[in-house]
C-alpha positions in Angstrom: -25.8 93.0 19.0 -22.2 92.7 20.2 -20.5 96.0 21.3 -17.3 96.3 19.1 -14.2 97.0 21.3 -12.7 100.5 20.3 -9.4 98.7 18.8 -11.8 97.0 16.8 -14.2 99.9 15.5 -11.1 102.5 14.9 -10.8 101.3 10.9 -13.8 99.6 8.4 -14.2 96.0 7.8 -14.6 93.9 5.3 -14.3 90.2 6.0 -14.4 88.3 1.9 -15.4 85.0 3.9 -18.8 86.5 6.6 -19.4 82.7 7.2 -16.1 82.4 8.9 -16.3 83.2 12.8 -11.9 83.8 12.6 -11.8 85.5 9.3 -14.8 88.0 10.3 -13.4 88.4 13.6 -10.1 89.1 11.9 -12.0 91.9 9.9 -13.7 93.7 12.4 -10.4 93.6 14.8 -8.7 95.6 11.2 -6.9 92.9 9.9 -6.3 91.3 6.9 -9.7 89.5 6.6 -8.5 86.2 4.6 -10.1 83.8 3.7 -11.0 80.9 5.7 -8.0 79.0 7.3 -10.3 76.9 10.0 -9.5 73.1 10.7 -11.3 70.3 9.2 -11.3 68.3 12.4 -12.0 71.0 15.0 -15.8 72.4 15.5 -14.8 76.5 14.9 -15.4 78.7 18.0 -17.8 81.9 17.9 -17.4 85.1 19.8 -19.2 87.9 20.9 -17.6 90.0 18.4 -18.9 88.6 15.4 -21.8 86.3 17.2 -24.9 88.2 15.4 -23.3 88.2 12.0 -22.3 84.8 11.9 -25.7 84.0 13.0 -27.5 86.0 10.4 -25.1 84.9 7.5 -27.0 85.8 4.2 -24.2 83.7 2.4 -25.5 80.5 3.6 -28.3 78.3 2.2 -31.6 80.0 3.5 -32.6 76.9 5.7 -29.1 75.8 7.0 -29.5 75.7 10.9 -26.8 76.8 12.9 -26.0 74.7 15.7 -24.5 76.7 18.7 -22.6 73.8 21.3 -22.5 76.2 24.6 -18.7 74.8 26.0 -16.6 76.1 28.9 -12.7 76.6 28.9 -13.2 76.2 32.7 -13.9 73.1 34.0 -17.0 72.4 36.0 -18.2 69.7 37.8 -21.9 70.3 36.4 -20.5 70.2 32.6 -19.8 66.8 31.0 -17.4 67.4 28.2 -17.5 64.1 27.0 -20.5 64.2 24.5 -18.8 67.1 22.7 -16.3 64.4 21.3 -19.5 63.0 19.0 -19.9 66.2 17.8 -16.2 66.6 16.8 -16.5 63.3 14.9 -19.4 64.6 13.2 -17.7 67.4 12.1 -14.9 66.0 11.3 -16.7 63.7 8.7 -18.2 66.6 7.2 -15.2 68.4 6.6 -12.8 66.1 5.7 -11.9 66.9 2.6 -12.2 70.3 2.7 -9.6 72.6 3.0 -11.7 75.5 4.2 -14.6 74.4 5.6 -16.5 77.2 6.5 -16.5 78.6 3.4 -17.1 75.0 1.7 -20.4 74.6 3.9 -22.4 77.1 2.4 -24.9 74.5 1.1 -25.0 72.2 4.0 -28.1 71.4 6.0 -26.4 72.7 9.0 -22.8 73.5 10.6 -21.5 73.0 14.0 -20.1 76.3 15.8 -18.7 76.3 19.3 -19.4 78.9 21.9 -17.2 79.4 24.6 -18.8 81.4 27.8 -15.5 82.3 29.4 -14.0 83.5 27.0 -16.8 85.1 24.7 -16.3 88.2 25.5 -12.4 88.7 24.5 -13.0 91.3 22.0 -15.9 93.2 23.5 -16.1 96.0 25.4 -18.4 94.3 27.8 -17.9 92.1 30.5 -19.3 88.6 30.1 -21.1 86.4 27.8 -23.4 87.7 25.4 -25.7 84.7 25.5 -25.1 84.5 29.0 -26.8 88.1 29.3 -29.3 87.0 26.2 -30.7 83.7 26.5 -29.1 82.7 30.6 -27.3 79.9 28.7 -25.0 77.4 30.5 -22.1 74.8 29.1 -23.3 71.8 27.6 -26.6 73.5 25.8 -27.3 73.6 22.6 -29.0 76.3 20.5 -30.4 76.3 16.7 -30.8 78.9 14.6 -32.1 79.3 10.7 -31.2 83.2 9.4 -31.1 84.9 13.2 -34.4 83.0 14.4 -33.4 81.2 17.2 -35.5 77.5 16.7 -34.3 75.1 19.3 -32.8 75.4 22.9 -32.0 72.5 25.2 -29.2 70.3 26.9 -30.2 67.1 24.8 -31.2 66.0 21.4 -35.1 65.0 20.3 -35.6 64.6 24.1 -33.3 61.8 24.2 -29.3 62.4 23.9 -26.4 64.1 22.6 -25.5 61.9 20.1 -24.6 62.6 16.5 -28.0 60.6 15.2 -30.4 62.2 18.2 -28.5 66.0 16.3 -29.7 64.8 12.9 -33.5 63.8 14.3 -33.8 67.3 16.3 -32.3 68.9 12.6 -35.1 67.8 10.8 -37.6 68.4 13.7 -36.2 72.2 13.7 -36.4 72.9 10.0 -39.9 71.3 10.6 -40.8 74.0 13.2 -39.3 76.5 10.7 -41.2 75.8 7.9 -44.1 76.1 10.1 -43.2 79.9 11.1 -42.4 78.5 14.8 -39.6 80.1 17.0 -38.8 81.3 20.1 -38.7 85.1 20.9 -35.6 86.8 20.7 -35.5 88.0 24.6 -36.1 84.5 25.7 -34.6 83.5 28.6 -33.9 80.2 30.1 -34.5 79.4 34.0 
């Protein structure tokens, strides 16, 4: 689990929304934890600082998978931005209509989160990315998760792409592999 940075653990938290990555984080830094205000048209981004809890939200259906798009604010020649724009769409679709989205997702098969690597670790007291040091994660992987169990970790989609229908195929193959009680470990790494 994240260390919390000692501006953050200096007062209790109590975030009303704990499927919200910015009103939890808001919480846990000591301040007003309000409700969600994320965008209907932007994928939310996930930090360090409230990674785990957002990952093992109790709020949300018991089989919703938790998709995790590893980004980079820093551009690299070995990361292709590009088929992050499908996943925007996607999400955008989803959402709308709703005026706060993470909270009005509770029921859905899954939700999109982004992670950023660079940036991660902004509200930590340690120095770089928690699933960097976790799983060795890179920009432009993907990871799944039902209630903390990480399920699926890859760069593509049901073995074929990135796109939006390929998400949906390797969604159904994931719950799938839940129902069946298969996951990977928790300390697993890739290469």
């Amino acid at each position: 689990m994240a260390q919390i940075s000692s501006k953050a653990s200096e007062k209790p938290w109590y975030s009303p929304c704990p499927s919200c990555p910015a009103a939890l984080r808001r919480a846990m830094l000591g301040g007003e934890g309000k409700l969600c205000s994320c965008s209907n048209h932007q994928i939310p981004y996930v930090t360090d600082l409230e990674y785990d809890r957002i990952i093992n939200n109790p709020v949300s259906s018991p089989e919703q998978i938790s998709v995790i798009c590893i980004t980079s604010s820093l551009r690299s020649t070995d990361y292709d931005p590009g088929p992050d724009e499908h996943l925007e769409s996607l999400y955008e679709r989803k959402n709308k209509n709703r005026t706060m989205p993470c909270i009005q997702s509770h029921l859905d098969s899954f939700r999109l989160l982004r992670y950023d690597i660079n940036s991660a670790d902004e509200f930590t007291d340690h120095c770089g990315s928690l699933l960097m040091k976790r799983h060795n994660v890179t920009p432009g992987m993907f990871l799944m998760y039902i209630q903390g169990k990480l399920l699926f970790a890859n760069y593509i989609f049901n073995g074929y792409s990135k796109s939006a229908k390929d998400l949906q195929k390797q969604i159904t193959l994931t719950r799938c592999d839940y129902n069946k009680g298969y996951y990977l470990p928790t300390d697993y790494r890739f290469r």
